[in-house]
N, C-alpha and C positions, 0 to 999 in steps of 0.2 A: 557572431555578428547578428544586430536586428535588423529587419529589411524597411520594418514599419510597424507602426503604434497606434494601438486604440487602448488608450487611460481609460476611459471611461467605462470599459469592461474589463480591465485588469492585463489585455491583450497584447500579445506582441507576436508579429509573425517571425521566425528566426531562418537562420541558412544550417540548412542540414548537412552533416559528412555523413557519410557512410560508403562502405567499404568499396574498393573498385572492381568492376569482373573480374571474375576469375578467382577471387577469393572466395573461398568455401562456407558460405553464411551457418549451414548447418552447424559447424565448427566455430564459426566468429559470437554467435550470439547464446547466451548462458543465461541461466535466472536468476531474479534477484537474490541481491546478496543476503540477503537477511532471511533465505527461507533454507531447508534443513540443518538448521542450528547445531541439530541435535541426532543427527546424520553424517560424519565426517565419510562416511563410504557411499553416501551422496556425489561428495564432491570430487574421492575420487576416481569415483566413475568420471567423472568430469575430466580430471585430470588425466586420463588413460587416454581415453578419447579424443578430447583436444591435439595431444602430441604437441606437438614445434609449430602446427598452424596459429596462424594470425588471429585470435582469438579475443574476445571482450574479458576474457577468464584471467586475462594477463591486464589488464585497466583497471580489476574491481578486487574490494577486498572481502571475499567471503566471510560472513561474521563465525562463522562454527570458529574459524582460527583466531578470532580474536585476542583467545588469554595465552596464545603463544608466547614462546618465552622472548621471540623479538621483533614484534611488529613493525619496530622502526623499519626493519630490515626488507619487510614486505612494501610495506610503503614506496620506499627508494625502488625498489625493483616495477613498481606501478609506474612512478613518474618517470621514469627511464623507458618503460615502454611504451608508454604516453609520446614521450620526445622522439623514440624511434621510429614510431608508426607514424608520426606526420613528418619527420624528416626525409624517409622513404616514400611518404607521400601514395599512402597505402589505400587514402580517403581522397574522395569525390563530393562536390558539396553541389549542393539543391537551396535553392532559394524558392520558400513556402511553405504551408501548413501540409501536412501528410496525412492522408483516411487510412486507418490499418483495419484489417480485419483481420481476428483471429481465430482458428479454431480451439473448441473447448469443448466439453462433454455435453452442453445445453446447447450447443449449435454455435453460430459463427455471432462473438461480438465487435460491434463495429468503435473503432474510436478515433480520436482526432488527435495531433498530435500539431502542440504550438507553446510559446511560452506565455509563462506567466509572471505577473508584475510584482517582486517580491513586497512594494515598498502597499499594496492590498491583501497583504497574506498575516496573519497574526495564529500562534499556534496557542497563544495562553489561556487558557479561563477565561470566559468573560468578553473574549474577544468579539467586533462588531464590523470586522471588517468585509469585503464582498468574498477574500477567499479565507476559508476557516479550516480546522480540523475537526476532525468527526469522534477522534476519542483521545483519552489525555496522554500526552507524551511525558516519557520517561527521562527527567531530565540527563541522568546521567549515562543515557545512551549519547547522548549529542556530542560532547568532546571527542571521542575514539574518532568519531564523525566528519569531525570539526578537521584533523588532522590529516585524515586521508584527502578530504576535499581541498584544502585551503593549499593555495599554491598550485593545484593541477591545473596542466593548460587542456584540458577536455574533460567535459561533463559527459555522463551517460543516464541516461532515465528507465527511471523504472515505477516513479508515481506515477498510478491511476488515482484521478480526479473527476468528480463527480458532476452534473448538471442534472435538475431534477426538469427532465424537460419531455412531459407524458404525451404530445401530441407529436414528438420525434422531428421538431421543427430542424433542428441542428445538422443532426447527424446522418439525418432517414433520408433528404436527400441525394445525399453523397452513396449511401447504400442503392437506391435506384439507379444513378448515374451510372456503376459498374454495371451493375444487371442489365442494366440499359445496352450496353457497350458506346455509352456516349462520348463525345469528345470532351478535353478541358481537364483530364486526368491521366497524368502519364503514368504509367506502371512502373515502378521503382525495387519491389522483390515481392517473390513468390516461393517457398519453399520450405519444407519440414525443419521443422525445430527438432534436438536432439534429445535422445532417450523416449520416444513415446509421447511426447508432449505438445501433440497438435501440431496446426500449420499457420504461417503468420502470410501475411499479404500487405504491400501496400504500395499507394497512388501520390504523387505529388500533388497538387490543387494547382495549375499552372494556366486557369484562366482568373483573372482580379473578379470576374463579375459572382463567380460563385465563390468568392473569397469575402465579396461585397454581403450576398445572400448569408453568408454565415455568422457575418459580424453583427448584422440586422436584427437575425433570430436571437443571438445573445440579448442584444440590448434589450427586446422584449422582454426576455426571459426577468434581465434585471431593472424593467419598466416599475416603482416602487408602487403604486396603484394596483397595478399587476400582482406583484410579491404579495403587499398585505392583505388582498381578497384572497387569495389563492390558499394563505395560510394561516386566514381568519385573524390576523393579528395587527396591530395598533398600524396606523397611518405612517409615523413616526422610527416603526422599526427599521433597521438596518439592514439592507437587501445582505443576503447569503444568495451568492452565484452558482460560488463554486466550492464544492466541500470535498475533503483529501479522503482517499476512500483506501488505495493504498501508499505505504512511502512517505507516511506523513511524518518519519524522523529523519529521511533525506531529505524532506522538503525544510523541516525546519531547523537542518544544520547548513541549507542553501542561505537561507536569514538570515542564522546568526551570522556566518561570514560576510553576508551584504553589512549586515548593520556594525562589523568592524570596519567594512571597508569605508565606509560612510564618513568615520574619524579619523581618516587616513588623506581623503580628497580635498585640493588644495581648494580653498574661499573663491567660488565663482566656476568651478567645473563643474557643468550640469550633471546631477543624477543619472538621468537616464541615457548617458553614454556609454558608462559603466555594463559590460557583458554579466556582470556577478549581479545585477539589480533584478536579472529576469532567470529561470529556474525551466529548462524544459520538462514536459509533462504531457501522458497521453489523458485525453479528456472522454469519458464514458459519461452515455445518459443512462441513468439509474434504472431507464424503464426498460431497457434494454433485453427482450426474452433471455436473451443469454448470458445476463448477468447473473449471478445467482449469490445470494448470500449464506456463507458456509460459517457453520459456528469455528469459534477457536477453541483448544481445548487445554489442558494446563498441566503439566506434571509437576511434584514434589520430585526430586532427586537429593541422596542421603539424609535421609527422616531419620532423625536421630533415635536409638535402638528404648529410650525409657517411652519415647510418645507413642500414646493411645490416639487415634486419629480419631476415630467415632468419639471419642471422648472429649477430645479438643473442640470440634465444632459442638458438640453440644452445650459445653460451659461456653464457649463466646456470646452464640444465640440466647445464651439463658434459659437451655434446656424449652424453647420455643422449635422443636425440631420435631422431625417422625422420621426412622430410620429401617430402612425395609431391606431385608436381603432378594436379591433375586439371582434367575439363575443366569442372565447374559445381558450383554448389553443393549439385544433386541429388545427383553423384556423392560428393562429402562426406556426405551425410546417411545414407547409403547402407552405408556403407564406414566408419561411427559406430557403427550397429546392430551390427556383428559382433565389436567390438573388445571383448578380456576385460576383465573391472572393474579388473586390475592393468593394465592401460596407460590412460590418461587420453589422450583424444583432444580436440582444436579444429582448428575450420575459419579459414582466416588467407585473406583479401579484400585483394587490394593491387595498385593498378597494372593493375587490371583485371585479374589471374590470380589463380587460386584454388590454395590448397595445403589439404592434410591435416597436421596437427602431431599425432604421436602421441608422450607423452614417457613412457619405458619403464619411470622410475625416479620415479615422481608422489612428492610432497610432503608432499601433501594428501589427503582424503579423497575430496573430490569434485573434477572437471576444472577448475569454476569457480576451487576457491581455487588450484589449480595455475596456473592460468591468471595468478590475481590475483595471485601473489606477483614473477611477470614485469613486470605491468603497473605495479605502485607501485614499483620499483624503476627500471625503464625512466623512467616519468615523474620523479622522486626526481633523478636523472641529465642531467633538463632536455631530454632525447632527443626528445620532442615538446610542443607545446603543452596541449595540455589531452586530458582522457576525456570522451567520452561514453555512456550508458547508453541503447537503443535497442532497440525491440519493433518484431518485425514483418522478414523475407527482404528484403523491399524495399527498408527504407529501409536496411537495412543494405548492401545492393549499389549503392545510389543516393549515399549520405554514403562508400562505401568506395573507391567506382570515380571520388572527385574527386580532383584534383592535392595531393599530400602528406598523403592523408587514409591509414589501413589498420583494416579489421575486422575483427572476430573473431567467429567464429558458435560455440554451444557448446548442447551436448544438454542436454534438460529431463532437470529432477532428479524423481522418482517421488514425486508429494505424499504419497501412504502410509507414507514416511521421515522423513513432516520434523518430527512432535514428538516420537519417541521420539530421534533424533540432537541436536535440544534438549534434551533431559531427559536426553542420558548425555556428548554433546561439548559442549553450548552456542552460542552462535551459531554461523550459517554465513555463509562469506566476504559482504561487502557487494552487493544484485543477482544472488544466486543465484538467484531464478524470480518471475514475473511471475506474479499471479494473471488470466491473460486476455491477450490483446492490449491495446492501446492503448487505439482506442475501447471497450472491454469495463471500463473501469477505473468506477468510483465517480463518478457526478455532483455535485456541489453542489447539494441541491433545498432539506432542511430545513436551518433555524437555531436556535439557543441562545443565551440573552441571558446573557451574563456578568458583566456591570455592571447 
């Protein structure tokens, strides 16, 4: 259900469910699906833990199980529990935008939780819409996607969405407000998230006038006189409000289904009645101390026994390369820091030795997409089995240093770059940065009925 509409910023305030007392939130809410891939003893830990409690872990389909031998089979057991947790009526619903705050190793980030307007959201190339993606999706993740969602009578979120908004007009209020202990915010949960993984908080927004104040600061933010001074660019360009930071292939299998459903609605039923036309989503300001952007890092798994991997990137670059052995991955990180913006450096994990790959003649803008234009090509070639996307020094030495496995470590990108290189180059290569580590990602707490 939406409660109420602001088009003009992409906005919609929706009615929250979430779970009723007494339910064990520690146990109800899990992390996004799409983080330890490459971790099935991630999950079940997960699984151990949860037990028979009331769980988000029973709504979502973790992707590590994707290539199971029968997904359908998980699916049905999603929607089934989908249909039993609101026929027991297991959910309580809140009408409003919700302030969460989260704990994370940089300190406590604050964010906003509301919907947004799918029919302002464009994930392609080229796109000029006010909400955009920040790096290119992989088309063929989207159908597995496409099928878990479509048909579900409840959504659950896990995109972070971006506001580039440095004088914290938005958000920073609301972070006072609590401090404050002022009124106009009700407290809605409080309590540790499961395995280590910080503590989540959050307020309902249950007076209109600071519901008013936040809709206000948007519009500025999306004032286009504003936008094109702020980011030195033409009069004419197309305001970017809001850009997807994480989630942006649940955001953009949230679309694709709006935009089938669109071919389905009969001649004269307004759009925007449709629950499927809006996408919930928590909103973070980029500027935020406690944001932090974490590189993503990349394994090869079954690298086929004839490939020379130093060998390989060399002939691609056209022998435009310098390759340095060192003794850790310290010393990599190290010897990153000094290297000029024109040479593009990665750290390369293999066989338990560590190299430096500085390539002299980059491609790309950033090391990432240099990186990336070796790595689809290399795979394209059948050279190894599959990629993996992987947060976190550990697990990247731990999945690197296995037999036929090889990593690749790459320096964070400066989040202070990354909506103006949106608004003048357009996406960045696919896994260019991680808002956080791993456990630092989006829980699953609130829901949205769709049907």
């Amino acid at each position: 259900m939406i409660i109420r509409k602001y088009p003009e910023i992409a906005l919609a305030i929706p009615q929250i469910l979430l779970p009723k007392p007494g339910i064990d939130l520690t146990r109800w809410a899990v992390i996004a699906c799409d983080q330890h891939t490459s971790e099935p003893e991630y999950w079940e830990r997960v699984e151990r833990y949860v037990g028979d409690s009331p769980s988000t872990l029973h709504l979502i389909y973790p992707e590590v199980y994707l290539k199971e031998k029968d997904p359908e089979a998980r699916i049905r057991r999603i929607r089934e529990s989908m249909k039993r947790y609101l026929e027991a009526e297991l959910f309580e619903a809140h009408d409003g935008l919700v302030y969460v705050e989260r704990q994370v190793a940089s300190g406590v980030r604050g964010g906003l939780l509301l919907c947004l307007d799918l029919e302002q959201y464009d994930f392609h190339p080229g796109a000029r819409t006010l909400i955009r993606a920040t790096e290119g999706t992989i088309m063929e993740r989207i159908p597995p996607r496409v099928k878990i969602r479509e048909g579900a009578p409840l959504e659950l979120p896990h995109v972070l969405v971006l506001i580039d908004d440095p004088e914290d007009r938005v958000i920073g209020p609301l972070r006072r407000l609590v401090n404050e202990d002022k009124p106009g915010l009700k407290k809605l949960y409080d309590f540790d998230l499961m395995l280590n993984s910080g503590q989540v908080r959050g307020w309902l927004i249950a007076d209109e006038k600071i519901e008013a104040r936040i809709v206000e600061n948007l519009k500025f933010l999306a004032q286009p006189d504003h936008f094109a001074s702020r980011y030195e660019v033409p009069s004419a360009t197309p305001v970017l409000l809001y850009a997807v930071g994480d989630g942006n292939h649940s955001l953009a299998t949230a679309k694709t289904i709006w935009e089938k459903k669109k071919q389905t609605l009969q001649e004269g039923t307004p759009l925007s009645d449709s629950p499927l036309r809006y996408a919930l989503v928590e909103v973070v300001n980029l500027h935020d101390p406690a944001l932090v952007f974490e590189r993503i890092h990349r394994v090869l798994f079954e690298l086929k026994a004839e490939v020379n991997l130093l060998e390989e990137i060399k002939t691609f670059f056209h022998h435009q390369v310098r390759i340095m052995a060192c003794s850790s991955l310290s010393e990599i990180k190290e010897k990153l820091k000094t290297l000029p913006a024109s040479i593009h450096g990665f750290g390369l994990v293999a066989e338990k030795k560590t190299y430096l790959v500085e390539i002299l003649s980059p491609r790309s803008t950033l090391p990432v997409g240099t990186l990336q234009t070796f790595l689809d090509e290399f795979l394209k070639q059948n050279k190894a089995g599959q990629i993996d996307y992987v947060h976190g020094d550990e697990t990247l030495i731990r999945l690197s240093c296995e037999p036929g496995n090889a990593g690749f470590y790459l320096p964070a990108m400066d989040k202070n770059h990354l909506f103006k290189t949106v608004i003048v180059e357009g996406v960045l290569p696919r896994k260019t940065f991680s808002m956080g580590e791993a456990w630092e990602k989006r829980f699953y707490l609130e829901a949205r009925r769709l049907s």
